[in-house]
C-alpha angles and dihedrals in degrees: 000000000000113000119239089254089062094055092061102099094200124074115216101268090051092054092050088052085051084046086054103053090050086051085051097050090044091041094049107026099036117024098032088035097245090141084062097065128103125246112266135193129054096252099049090051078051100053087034089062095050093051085062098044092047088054097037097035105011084229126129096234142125096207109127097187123046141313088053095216132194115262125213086185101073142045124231101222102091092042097053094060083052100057090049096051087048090046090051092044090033090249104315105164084209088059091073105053086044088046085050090039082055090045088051088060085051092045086053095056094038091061094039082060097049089046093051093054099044096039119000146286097278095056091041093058091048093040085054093047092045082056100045096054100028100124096226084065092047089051106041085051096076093049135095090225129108106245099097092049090047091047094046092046095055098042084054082053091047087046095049098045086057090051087053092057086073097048097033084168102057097093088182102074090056088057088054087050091056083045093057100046089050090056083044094053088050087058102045118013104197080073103065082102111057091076086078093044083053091047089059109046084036080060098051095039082065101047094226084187098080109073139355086246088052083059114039077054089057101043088053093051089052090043102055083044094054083051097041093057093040094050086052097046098036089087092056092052095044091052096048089049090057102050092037100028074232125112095227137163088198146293142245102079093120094064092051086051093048093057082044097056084045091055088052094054097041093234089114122032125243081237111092086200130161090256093055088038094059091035112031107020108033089050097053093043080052095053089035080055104046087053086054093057086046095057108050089038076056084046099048087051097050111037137358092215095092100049081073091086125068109276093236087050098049089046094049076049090052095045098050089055098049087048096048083049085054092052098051086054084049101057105039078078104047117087138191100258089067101052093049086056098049104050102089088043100057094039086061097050082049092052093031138112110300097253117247096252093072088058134120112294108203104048136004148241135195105273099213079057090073098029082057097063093044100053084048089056104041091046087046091051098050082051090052089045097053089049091052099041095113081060097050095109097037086052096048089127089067099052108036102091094050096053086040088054089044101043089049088048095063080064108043133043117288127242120165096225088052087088097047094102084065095050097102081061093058084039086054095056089037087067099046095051090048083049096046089038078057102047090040089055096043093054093056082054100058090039 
């Protein structure tokens, strides 16, 4: 019979990263007022209103006046752990940064134990203390915005395929994998893609090439993930085919590709900032939004049949089209050259310094504190990355979420806290190179 001791799920050092997170939310939200603070950012008013919809009207809608009517444009994920965490703390907006301080503390273990498993003990415990003090965390924390939950949930897929190593042959744990992807792509939609990323370098670490056996294992594998991910995400397309008479994951990408075109050419900044926002943003949505009331005043004149449709969604319909109109103008004029030039540019505002108007509201901090520590880590990882670079395929694992956010976000509009979720992974090879800095100081001392 197993001792007390053996049922606690947690080691030390993973309880003291859990006792650290709780320091954090007390330290931020209560002693220095962060709880106070309203909520900022378009997006997290946004979620924040869904929440409230879900729980009030059980709808998926951002509508804050009635009718509360049905939305295209956004997922549900992020909302929906909103509107848990209001309906347990009968709808306390501080509820939700001290619920994602907790879930740092879980993203830190969480990483300790895939480290552990994929290098060693040493680098796991620097890797988790690199990821319980690392100020983007600390930041994001205190937002209603997705990054902390998308983080937490794939690093929970990273962590479960490593498990799996160890049972190959247990084909429902896979399922629960493509389950989980699914619930991650409802979160946060630019990663609908990774599961095929994952497919892939899941196909060569087994080497399906062997055998027939080795590939009919594989195959399999591939196979109750793909299911997995399109039984949790078949609700949602049903549901939008109903409302659209599309089958449709969503919409909205062409307006992320629009700002992106506008960031190659250098006629819109990488930073998403208050000021661009007010000169360069709200003026074209308003524009985007007048030739929507023209066209389905154009519509109502013309034909019924498409009164038929809910008026939101026939408007998300109409802007997406009109969108999709303004990005074909934009990109008649963008040439290659631009986009080669660009490229290293745009890769380092993505990732870049988070910029200071994401910062913490109710009180402040010096801002070269935090860049600082940036610059320590980034310049740290690189230096971890060249001294396991023998390792890089092996480790593919560790690295496939960076170059996936990189590579989407060549295509998409740039925002430096977009590659947040891939963050543990800079923090991985950040504790390798100060390792490495250490043991390659202490042997020129013996010698």
């Amino acid at each position: 019979m197993r001792s007390i001791t053996n049922l606690n799920p947690f080691n030390s050092f993973e309880i003291s990263l859990i006792f650290t997170s709780v320091v954090w939310a007390i330290l931020i939200l209560f002693i220095l007022g962060e709880s106070e603070a309203p909520i900022i950012s378009g997006d997290g008013v946004i979620y924040n209103q869904m929440a409230l919809n879900l729980i009030n009207y059980q709808t998926i809608s951002f509508s804050q006046d009635f009718p509360i009517e049905p939305t295209l444009a956004r997922y549900p994920g992020y909302p929906i752990f909103l509107a848990l965490i209001y309906l347990i703390s009968r709808n306390s907006i501080s509820a939700v940064p001290f619920v994602q301080y907790l879930l740092l503390g879980l993203i830190a273990i969480a990483l300790y134990r895939l480290v552990r498993m994929r290098i060693n003990e040493f680098t796991a415990k620097i890797s988790a203390i690199f990821c319980i003090t690392y100020f983007p965390f600390l930041l994001f924390c205190s937002f209603h915005l997705t990054e902390i939950l998308t983080t937490f949930t794939f690093l929970m897929v990273l962590l479960g395929l490593e498990k799996l190593k160890q049972t190959p042959n247990k084909l429902f744990g896979y399922l629960i994998i493509g389950l989980i992807l699914g619930a991650l792509t409802m979160i946060r939609p630019s990663f609908s893609l990774i599961i095929f990323p994952i497919i892939i370098g899941l196909t060569f670490e087994r080497k399906f090439y062997i055998s027939l056996a080795h590939f009919w294992q594989t195959l399999l594998i591939a196979i109750f993930i793909l299911i997995g991910f399109s039984v949790f995400l078949s609700p949602w397309l049903i549901r939008n085919y109903l409302l659209s008479h599309q089958l449709l994951l969503g919409i909205g990408s062409s307006e992320s590709i629009y700002w992106s075109v506008r960031q190659y050419k250098g006629t819109t900044n990488y930073d998403f900032t208050n000021g661009q926002w007010e000169t360069v943003y709200s003026p074209k949505k308003e524009e985007i939004a007048a030739k929507v009331d023209d066209k389905i005043d154009q519509l109502q004149n013309s034909t019924l049949e498409e009164k038929k449709s809910p008026n939101s969604i026939t408007k998300e319909l109409l802007k997406a089209e009109m969108w999709e109109n303004a990005l074909g103008e934009e990109l008649k004029q963008l040439t290659l050259g631009e986009v080669l030039v660009n490229i290293p540019n745009r890769v380092f505002h993505l990732w870049g310094m988070i910029p200071p108007d994401y910062h913490f509201t109710s009180f402040t901090i010096n801002y070269r504190i935090p860049k600082l520590q940036v610059w320590i880590i980034s310049l740290l990882s690189i230096s971890g990355l060249i001294l396991k670079k023998r390792d890089l395929l092996k480790d593919w694992i560790l690295w496939i979420l960076p170059l996936y956010i990189t590579f989407v976000h060549l295509i998409f509009h740039v925002e430096a806290r977009y590659s947040v979720p891939a963050y543990p992974f800079m923090l991985i090879y950040s504790a390798v190179g100060l390792i490495g800095i250490f043991s390659l100081i202490k042997e020129r001392f013996n010698n």
